[in-house]
mmCIF file of the N, C-alpha and C atoms, coordinates in Angstrom:
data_MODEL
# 
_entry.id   MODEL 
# 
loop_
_atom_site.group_PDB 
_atom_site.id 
_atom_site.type_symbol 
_atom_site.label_atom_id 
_atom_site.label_alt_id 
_atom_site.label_comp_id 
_atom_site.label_asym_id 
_atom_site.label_entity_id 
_atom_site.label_seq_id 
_atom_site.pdbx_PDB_ins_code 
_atom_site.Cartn_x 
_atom_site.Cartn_y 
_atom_site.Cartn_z 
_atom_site.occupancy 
_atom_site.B_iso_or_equiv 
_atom_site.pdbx_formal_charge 
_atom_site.auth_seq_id 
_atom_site.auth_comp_id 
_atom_site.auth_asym_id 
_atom_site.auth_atom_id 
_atom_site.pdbx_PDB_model_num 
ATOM 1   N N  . UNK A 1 1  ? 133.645 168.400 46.316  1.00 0.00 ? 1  UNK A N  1 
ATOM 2   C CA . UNK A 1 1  ? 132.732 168.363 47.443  1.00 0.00 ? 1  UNK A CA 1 
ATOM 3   C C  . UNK A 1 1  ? 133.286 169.235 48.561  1.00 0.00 ? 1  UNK A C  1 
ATOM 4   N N  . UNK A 1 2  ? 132.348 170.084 49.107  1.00 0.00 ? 2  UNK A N  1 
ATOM 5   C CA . UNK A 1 2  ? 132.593 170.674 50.381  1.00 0.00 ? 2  UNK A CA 1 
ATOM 6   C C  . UNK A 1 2  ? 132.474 170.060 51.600  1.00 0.00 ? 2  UNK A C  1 
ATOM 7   N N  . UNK A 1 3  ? 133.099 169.973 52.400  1.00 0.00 ? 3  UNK A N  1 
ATOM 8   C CA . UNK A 1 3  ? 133.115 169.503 53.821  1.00 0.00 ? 3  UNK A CA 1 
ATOM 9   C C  . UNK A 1 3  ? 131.744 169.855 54.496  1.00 0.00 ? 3  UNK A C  1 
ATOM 10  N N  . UNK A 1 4  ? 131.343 170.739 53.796  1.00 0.00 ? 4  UNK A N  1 
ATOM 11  C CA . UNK A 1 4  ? 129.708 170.676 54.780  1.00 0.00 ? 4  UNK A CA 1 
ATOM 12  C C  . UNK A 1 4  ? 128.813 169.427 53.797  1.00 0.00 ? 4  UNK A C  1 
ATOM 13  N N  . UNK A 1 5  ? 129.127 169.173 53.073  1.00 0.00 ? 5  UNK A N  1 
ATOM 14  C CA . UNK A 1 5  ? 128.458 167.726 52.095  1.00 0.00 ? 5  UNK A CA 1 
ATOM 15  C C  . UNK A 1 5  ? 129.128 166.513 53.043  1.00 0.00 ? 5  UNK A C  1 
ATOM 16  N N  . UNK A 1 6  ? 130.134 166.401 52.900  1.00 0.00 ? 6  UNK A N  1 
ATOM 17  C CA . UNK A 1 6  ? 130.940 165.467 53.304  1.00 0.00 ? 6  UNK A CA 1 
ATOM 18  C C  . UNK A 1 6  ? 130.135 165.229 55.198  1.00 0.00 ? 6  UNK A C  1 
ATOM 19  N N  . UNK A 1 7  ? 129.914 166.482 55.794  1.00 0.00 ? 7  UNK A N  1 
ATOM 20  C CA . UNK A 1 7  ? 129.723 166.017 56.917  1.00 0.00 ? 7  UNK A CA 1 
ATOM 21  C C  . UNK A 1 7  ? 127.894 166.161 56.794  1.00 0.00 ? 7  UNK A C  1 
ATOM 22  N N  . UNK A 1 8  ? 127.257 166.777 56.268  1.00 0.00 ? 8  UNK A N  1 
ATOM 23  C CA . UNK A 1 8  ? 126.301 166.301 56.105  1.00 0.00 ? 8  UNK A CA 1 
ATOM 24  C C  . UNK A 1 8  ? 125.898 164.563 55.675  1.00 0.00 ? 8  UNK A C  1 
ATOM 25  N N  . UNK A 1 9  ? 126.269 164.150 54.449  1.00 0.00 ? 9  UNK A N  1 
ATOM 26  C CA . UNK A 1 9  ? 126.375 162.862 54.385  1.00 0.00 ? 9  UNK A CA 1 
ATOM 27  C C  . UNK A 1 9  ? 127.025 161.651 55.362  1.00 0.00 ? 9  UNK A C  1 
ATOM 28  N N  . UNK A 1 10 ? 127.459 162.064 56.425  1.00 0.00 ? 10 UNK A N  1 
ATOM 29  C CA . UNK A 1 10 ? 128.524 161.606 57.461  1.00 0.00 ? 10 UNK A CA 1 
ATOM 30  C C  . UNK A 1 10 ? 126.906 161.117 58.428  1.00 0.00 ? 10 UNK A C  1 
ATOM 31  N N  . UNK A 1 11 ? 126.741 162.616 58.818  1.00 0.00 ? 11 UNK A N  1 
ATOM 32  C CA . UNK A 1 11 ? 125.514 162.507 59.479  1.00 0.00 ? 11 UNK A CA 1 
ATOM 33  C C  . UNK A 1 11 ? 124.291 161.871 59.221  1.00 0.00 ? 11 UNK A C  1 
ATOM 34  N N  . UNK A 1 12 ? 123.876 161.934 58.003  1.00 0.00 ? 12 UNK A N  1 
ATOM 35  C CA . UNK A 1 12 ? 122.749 161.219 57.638  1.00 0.00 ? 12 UNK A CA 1 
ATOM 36  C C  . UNK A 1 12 ? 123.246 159.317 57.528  1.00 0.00 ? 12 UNK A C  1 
ATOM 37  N N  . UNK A 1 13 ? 124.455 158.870 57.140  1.00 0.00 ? 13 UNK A N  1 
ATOM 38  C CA . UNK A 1 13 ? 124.939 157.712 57.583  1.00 0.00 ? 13 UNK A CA 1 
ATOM 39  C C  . UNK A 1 13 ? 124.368 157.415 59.057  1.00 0.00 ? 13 UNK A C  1 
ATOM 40  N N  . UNK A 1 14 ? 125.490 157.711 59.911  1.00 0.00 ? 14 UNK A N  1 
ATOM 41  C CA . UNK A 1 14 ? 124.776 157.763 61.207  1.00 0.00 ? 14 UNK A CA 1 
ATOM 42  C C  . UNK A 1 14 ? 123.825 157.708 61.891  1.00 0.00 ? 14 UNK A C  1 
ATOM 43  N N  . UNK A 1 15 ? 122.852 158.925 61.403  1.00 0.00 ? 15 UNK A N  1 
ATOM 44  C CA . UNK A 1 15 ? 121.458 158.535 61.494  1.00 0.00 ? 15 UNK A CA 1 
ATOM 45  C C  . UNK A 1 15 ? 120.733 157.307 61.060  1.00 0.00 ? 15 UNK A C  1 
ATOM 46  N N  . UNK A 1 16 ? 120.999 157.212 60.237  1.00 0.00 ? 16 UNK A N  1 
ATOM 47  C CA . UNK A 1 16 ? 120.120 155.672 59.239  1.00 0.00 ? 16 UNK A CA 1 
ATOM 48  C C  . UNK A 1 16 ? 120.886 154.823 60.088  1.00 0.00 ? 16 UNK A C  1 
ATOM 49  N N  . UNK A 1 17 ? 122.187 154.529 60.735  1.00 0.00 ? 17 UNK A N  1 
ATOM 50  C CA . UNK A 1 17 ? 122.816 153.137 61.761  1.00 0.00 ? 17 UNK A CA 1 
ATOM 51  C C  . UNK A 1 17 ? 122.182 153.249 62.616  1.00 0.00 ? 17 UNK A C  1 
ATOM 52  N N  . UNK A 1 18 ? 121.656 154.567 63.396  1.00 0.00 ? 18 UNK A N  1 
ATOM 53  C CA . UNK A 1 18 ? 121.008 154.287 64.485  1.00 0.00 ? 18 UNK A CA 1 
ATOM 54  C C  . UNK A 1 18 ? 119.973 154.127 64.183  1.00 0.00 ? 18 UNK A C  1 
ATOM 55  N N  . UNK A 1 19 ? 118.899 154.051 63.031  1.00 0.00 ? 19 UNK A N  1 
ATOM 56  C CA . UNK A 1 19 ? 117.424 153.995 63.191  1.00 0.00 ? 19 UNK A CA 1 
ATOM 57  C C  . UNK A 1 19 ? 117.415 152.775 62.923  1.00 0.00 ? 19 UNK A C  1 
ATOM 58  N N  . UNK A 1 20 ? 118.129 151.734 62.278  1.00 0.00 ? 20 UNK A N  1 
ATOM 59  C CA . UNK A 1 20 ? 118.261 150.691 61.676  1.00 0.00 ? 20 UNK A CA 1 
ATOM 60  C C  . UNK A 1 20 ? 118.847 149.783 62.440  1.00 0.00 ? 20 UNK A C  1 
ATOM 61  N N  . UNK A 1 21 ? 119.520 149.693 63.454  1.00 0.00 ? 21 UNK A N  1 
ATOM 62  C CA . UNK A 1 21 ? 120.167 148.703 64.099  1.00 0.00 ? 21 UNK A CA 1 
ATOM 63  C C  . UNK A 1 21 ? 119.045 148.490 65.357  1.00 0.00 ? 21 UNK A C  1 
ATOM 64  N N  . UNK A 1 22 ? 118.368 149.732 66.023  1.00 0.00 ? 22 UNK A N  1 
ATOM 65  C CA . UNK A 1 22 ? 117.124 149.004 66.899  1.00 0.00 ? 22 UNK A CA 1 
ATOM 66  C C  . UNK A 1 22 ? 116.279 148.428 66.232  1.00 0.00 ? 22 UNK A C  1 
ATOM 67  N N  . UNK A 1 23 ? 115.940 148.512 64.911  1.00 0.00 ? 23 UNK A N  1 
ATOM 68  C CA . UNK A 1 23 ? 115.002 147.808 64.254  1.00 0.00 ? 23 UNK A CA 1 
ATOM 69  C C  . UNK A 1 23 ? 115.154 146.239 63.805  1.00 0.00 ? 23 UNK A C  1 
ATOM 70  N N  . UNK A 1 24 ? 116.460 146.545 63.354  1.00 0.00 ? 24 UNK A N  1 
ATOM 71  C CA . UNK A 1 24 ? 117.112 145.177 62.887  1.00 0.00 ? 24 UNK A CA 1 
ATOM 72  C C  . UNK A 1 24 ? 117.082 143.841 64.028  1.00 0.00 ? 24 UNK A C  1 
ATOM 73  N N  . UNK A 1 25 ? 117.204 144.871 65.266  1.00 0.00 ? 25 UNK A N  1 
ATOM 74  C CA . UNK A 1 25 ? 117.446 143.309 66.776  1.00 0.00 ? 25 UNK A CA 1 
ATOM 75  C C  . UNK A 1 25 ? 116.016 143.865 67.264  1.00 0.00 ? 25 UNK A C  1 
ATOM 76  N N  . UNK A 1 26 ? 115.020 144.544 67.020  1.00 0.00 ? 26 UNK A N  1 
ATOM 77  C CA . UNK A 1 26 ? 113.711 144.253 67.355  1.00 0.00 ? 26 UNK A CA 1 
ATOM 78  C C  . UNK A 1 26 ? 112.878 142.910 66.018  1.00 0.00 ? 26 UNK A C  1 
ATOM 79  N N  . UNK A 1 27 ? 113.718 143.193 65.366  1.00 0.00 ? 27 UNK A N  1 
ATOM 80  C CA . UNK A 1 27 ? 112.872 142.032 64.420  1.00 0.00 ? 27 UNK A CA 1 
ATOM 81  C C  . UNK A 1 27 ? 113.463 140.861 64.819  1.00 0.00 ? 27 UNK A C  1 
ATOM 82  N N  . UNK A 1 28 ? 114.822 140.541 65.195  1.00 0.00 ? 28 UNK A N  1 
ATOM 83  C CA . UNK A 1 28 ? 115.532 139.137 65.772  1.00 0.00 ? 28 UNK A CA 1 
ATOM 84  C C  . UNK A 1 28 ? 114.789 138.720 66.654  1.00 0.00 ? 28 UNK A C  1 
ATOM 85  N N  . UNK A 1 29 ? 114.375 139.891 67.391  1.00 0.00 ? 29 UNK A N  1 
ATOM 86  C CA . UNK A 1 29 ? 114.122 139.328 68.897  1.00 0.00 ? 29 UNK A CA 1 
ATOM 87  C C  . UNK A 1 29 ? 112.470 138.591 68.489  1.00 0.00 ? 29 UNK A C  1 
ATOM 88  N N  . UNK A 1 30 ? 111.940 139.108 67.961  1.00 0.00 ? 30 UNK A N  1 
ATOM 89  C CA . UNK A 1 30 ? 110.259 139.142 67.489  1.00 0.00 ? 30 UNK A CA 1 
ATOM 90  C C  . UNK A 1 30 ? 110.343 137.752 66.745  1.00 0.00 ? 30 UNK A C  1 
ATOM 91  N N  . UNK A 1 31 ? 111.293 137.395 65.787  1.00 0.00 ? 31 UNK A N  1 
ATOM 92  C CA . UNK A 1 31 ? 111.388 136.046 65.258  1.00 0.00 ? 31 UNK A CA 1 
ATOM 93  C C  . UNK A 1 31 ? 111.924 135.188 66.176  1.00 0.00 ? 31 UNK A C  1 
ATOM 94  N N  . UNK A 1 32 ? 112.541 135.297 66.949  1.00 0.00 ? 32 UNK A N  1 
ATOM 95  C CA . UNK A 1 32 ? 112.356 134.484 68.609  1.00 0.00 ? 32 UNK A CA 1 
ATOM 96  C C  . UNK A 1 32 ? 111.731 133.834 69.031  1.00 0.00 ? 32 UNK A C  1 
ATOM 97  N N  . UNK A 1 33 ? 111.044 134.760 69.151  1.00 0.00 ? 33 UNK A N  1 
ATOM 98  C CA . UNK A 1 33 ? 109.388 134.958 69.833  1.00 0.00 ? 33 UNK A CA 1 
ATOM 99  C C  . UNK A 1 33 ? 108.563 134.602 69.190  1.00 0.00 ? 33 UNK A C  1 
ATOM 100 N N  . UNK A 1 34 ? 108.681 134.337 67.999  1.00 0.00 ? 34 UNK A N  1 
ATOM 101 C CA . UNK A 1 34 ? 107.684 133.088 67.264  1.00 0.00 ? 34 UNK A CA 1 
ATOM 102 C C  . UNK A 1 34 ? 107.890 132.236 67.403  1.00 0.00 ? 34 UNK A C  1 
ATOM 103 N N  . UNK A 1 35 ? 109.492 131.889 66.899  1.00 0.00 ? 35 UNK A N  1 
ATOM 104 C CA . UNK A 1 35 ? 109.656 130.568 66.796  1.00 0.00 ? 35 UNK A CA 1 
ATOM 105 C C  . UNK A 1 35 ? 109.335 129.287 68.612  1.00 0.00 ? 35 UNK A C  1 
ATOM 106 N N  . UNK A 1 36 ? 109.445 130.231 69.676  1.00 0.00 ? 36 UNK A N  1 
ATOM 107 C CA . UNK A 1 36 ? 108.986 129.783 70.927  1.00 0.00 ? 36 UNK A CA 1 
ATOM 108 C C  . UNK A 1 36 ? 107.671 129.753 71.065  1.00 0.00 ? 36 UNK A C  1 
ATOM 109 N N  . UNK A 1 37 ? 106.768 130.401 70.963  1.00 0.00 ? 37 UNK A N  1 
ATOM 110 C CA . UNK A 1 37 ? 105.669 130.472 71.046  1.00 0.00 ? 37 UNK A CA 1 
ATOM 111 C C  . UNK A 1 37 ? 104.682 129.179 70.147  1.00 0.00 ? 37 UNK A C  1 
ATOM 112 N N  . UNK A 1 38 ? 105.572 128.974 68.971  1.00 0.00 ? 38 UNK A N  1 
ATOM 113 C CA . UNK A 1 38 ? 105.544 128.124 67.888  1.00 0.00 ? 38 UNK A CA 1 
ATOM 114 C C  . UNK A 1 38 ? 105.552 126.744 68.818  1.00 0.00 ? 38 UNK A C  1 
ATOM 115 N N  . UNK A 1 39 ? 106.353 126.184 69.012  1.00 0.00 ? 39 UNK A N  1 
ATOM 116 C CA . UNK A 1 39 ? 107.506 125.490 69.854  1.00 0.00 ? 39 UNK A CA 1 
ATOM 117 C C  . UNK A 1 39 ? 106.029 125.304 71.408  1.00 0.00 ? 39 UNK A C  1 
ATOM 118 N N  . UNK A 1 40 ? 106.122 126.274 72.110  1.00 0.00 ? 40 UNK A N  1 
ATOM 119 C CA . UNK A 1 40 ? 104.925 125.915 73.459  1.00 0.00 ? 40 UNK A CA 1 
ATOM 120 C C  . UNK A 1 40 ? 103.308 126.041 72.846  1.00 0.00 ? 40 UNK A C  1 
ATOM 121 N N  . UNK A 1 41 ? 103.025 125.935 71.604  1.00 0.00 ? 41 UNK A N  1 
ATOM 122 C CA . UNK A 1 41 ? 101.902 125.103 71.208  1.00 0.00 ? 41 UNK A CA 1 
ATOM 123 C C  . UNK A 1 41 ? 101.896 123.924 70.593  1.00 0.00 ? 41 UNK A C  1 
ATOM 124 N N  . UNK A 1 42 ? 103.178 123.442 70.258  1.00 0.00 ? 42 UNK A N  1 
ATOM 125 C CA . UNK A 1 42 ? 103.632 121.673 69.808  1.00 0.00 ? 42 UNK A CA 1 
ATOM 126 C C  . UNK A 1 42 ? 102.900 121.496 71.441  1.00 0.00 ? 42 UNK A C  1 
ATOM 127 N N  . UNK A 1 43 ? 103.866 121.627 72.626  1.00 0.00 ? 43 UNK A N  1 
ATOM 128 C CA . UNK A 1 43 ? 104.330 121.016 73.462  1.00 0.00 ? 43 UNK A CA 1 
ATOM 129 C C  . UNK A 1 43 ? 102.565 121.213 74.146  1.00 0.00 ? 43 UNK A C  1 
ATOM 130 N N  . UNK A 1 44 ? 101.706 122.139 73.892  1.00 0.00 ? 44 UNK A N  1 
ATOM 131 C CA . UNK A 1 44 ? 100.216 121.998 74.769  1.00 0.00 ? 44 UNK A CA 1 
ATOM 132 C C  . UNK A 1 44 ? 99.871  121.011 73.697  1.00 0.00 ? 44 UNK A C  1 
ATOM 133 N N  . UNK A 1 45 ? 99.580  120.881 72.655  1.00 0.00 ? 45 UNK A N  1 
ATOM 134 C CA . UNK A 1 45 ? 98.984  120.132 71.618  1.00 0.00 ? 45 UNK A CA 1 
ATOM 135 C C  . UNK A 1 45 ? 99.404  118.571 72.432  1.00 0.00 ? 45 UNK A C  1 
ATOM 136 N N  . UNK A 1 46 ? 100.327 118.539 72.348  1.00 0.00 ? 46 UNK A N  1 
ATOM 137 C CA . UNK A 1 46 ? 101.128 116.879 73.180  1.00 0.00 ? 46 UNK A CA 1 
ATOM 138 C C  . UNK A 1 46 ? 100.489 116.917 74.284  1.00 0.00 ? 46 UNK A C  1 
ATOM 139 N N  . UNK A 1 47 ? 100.210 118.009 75.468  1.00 0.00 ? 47 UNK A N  1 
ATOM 140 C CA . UNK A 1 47 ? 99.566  117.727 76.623  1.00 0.00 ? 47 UNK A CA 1 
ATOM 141 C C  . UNK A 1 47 ? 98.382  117.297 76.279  1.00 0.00 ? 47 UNK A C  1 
ATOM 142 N N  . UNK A 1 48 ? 97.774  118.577 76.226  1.00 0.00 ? 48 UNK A N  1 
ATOM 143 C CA . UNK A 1 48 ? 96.442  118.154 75.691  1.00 0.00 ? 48 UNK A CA 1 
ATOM 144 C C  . UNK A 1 48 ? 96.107  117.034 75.603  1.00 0.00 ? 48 UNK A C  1 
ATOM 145 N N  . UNK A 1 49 ? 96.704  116.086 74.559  1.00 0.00 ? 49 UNK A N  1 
ATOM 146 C CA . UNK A 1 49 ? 96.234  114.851 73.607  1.00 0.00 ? 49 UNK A CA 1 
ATOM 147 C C  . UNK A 1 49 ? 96.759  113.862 74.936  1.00 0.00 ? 49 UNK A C  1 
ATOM 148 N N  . UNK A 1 50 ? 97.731  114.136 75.683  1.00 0.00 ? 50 UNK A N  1 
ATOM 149 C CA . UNK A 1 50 ? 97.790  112.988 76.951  1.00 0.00 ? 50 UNK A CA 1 
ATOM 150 C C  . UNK A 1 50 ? 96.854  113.339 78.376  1.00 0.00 ? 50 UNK A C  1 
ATOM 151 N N  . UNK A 1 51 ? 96.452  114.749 78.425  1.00 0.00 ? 51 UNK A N  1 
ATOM 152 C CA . UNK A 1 51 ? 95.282  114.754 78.975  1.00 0.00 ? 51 UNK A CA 1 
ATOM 153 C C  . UNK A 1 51 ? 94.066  114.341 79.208  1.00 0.00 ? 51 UNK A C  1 
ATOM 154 N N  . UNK A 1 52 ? 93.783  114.117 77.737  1.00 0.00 ? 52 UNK A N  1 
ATOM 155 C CA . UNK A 1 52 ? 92.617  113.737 77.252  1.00 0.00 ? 52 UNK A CA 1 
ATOM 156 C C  . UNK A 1 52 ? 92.679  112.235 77.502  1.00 0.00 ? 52 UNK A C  1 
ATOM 157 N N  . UNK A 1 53 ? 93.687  111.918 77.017  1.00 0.00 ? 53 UNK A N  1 
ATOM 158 C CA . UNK A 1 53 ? 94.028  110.368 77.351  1.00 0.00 ? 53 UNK A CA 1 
ATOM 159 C C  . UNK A 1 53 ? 93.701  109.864 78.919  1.00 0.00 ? 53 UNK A C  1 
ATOM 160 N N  . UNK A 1 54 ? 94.212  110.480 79.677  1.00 0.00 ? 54 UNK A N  1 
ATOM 161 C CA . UNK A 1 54 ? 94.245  110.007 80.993  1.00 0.00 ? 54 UNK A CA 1 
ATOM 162 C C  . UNK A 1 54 ? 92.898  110.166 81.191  1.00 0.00 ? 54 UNK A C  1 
ATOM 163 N N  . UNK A 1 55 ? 92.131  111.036 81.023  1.00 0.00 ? 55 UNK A N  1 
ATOM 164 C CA . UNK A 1 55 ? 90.867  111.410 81.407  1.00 0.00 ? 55 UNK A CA 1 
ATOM 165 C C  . UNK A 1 55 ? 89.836  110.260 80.744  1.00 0.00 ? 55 UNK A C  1 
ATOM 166 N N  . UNK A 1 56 ? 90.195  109.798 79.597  1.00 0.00 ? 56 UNK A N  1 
ATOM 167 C CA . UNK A 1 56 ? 89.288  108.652 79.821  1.00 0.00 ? 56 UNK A CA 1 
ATOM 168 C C  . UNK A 1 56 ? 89.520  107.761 80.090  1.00 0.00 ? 56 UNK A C  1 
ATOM 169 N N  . UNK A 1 57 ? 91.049  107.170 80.316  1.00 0.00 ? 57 UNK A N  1 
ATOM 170 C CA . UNK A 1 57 ? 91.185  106.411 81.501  1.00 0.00 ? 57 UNK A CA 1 
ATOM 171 C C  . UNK A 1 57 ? 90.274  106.485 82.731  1.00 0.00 ? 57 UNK A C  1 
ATOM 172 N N  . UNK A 1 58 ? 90.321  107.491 83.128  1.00 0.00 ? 58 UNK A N  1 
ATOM 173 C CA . UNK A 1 58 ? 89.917  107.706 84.570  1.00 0.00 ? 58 UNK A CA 1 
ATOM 174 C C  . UNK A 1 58 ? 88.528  107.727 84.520  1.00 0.00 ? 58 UNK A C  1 
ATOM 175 N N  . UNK A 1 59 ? 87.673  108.022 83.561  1.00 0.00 ? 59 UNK A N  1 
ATOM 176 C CA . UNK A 1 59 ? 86.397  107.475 83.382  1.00 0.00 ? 59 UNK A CA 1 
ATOM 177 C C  . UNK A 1 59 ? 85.665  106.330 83.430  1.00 0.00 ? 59 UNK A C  1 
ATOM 178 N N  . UNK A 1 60 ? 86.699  105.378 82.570  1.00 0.00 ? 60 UNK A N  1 
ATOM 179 C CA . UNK A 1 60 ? 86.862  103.931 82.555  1.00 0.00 ? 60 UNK A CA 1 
ATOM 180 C C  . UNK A 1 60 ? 86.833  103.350 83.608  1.00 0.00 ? 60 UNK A C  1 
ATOM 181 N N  . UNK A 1 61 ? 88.027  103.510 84.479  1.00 0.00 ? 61 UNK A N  1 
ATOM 182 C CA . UNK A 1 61 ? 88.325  103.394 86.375  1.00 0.00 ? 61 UNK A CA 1 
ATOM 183 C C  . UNK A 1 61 ? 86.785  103.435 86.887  1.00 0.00 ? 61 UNK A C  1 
ATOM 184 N N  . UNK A 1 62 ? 86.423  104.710 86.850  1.00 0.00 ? 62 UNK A N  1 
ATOM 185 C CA . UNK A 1 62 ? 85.193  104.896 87.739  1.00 0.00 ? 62 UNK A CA 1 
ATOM 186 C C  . UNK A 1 62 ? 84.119  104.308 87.339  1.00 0.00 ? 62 UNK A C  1 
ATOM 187 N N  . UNK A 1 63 ? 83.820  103.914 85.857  1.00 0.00 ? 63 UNK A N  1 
ATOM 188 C CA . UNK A 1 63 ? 82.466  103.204 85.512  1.00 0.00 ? 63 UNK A CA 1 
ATOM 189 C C  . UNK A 1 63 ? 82.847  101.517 86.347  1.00 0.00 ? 63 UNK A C  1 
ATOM 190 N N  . UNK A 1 64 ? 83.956  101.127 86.092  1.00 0.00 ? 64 UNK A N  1 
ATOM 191 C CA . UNK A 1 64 ? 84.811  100.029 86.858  1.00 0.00 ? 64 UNK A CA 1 
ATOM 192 C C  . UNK A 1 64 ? 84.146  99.841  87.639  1.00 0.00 ? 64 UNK A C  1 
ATOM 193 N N  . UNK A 1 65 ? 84.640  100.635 88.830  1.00 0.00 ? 65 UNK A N  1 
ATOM 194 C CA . UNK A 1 65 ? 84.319  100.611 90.404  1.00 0.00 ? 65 UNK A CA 1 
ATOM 195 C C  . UNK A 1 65 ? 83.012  101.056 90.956  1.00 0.00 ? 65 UNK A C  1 
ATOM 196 N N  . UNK A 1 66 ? 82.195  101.615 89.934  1.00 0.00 ? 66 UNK A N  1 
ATOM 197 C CA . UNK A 1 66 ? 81.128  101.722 90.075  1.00 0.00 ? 66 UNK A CA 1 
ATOM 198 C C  . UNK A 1 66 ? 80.405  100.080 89.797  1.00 0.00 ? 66 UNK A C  1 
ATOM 199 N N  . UNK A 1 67 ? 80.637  99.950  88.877  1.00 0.00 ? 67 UNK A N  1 
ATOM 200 C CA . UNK A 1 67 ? 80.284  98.245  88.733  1.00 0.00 ? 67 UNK A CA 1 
ATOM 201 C C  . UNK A 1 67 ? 80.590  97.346  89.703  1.00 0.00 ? 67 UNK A C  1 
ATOM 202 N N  . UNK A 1 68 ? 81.744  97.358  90.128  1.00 0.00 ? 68 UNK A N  1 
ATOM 203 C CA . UNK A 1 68 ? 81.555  96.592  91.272  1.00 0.00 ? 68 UNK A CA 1 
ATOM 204 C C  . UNK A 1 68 ? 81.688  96.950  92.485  1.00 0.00 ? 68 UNK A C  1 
ATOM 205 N N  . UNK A 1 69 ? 81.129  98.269  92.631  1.00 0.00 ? 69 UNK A N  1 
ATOM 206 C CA . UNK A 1 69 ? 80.576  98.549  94.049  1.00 0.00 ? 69 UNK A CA 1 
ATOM 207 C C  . UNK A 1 69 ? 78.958  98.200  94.270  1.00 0.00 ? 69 UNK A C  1 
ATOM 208 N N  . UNK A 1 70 ? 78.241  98.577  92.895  1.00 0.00 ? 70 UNK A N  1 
ATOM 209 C CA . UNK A 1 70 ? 77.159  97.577  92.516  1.00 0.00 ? 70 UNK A CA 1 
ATOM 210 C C  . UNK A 1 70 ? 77.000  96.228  92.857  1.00 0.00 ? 70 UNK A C  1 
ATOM 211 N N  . UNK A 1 71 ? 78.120  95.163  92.201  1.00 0.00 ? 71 UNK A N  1 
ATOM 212 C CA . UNK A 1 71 ? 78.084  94.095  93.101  1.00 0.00 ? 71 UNK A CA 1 
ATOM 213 C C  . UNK A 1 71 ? 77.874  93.652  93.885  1.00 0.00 ? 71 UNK A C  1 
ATOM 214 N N  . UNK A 1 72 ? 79.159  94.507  94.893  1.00 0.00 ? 72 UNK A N  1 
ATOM 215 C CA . UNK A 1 72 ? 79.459  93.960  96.248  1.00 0.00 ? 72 UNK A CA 1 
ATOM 216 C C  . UNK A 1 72 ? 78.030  94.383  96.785  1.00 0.00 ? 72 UNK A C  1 
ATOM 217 N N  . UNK A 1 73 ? 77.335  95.564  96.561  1.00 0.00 ? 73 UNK A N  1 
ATOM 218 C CA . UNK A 1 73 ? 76.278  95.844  97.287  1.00 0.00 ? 73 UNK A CA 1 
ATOM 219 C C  . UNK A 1 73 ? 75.700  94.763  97.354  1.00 0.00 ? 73 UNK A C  1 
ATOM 220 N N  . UNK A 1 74 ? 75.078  94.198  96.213  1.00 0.00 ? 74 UNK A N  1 
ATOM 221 C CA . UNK A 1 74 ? 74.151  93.300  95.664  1.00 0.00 ? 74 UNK A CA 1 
ATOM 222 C C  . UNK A 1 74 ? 74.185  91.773  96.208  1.00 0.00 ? 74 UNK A C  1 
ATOM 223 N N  . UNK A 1 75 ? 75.330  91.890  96.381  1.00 0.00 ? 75 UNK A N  1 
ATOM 224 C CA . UNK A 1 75 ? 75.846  90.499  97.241  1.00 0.00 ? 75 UNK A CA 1 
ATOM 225 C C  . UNK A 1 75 ? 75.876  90.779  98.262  1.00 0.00 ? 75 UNK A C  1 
ATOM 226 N N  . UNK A 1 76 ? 76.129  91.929  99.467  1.00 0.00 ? 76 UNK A N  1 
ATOM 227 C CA . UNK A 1 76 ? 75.836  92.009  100.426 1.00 0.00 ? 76 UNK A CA 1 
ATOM 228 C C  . UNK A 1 76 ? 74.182  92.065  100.786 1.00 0.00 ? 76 UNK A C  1 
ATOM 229 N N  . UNK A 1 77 ? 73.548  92.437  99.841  1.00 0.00 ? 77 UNK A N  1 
ATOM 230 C CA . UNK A 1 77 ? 71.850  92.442  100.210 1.00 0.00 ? 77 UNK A CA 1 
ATOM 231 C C  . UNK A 1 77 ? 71.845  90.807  99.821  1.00 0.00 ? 77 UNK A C  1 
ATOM 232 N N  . UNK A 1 78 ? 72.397  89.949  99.686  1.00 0.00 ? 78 UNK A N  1 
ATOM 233 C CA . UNK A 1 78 ? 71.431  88.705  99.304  1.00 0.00 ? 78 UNK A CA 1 
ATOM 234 C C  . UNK A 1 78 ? 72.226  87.708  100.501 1.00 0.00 ? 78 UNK A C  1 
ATOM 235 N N  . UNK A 1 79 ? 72.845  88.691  101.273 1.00 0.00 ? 79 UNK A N  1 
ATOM 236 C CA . UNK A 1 79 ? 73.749  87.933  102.606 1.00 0.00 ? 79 UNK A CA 1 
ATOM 237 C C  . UNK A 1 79 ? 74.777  86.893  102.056 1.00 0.00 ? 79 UNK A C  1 
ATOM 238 N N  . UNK A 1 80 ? 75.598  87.088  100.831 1.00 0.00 ? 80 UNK A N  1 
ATOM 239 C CA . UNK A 1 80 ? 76.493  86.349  100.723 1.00 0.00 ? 80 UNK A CA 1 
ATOM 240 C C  . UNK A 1 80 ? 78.038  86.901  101.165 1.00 0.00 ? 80 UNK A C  1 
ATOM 241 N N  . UNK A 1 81 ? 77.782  88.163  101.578 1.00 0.00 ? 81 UNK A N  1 
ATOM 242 C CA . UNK A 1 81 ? 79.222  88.602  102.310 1.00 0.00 ? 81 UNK A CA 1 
ATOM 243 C C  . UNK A 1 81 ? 79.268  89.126  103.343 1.00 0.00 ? 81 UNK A C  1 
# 
């Protein structure tokens, strides 16, 4: 082998480390970035479902107090309060 092989093949090494090592930690970083993204739709899915929860709580509440603001009306028109 001639030294212009030798440093040709030197070079093309080189080349392929550098095209390959930004690629290699752009794919780390990108599987990251799933696995989080993954991860903050558990955590809305959980809101969500206690959102929803509270909200018909709070429906409940108001049909409540609607009922007995009904009442009290009703008893105040018949002069018992």
């Amino acid at each position: 082998m001639t030294w212009e092989i030798v440093l040709g093949l030197v070079a093309l090494v080189g080349f392929g480390i550098s095209v390959s090592t930004p690629i290699i930690k752009l794919n780390t970083s990108i599987t990251k970035l799933n696995c989080s993204i993954d991860a903050l739709n558990k955590n809305m899915e959980v809101s969500t479902k206690r959102l929803d929860a509270h909200g018909e709580q709070i429906d409940d509440l108001e049909h409540r107090v609607t009922v007995l603001e009904g009442f009290h009306d009703e008893k105040r028109m018949e002069g018992h309060l």
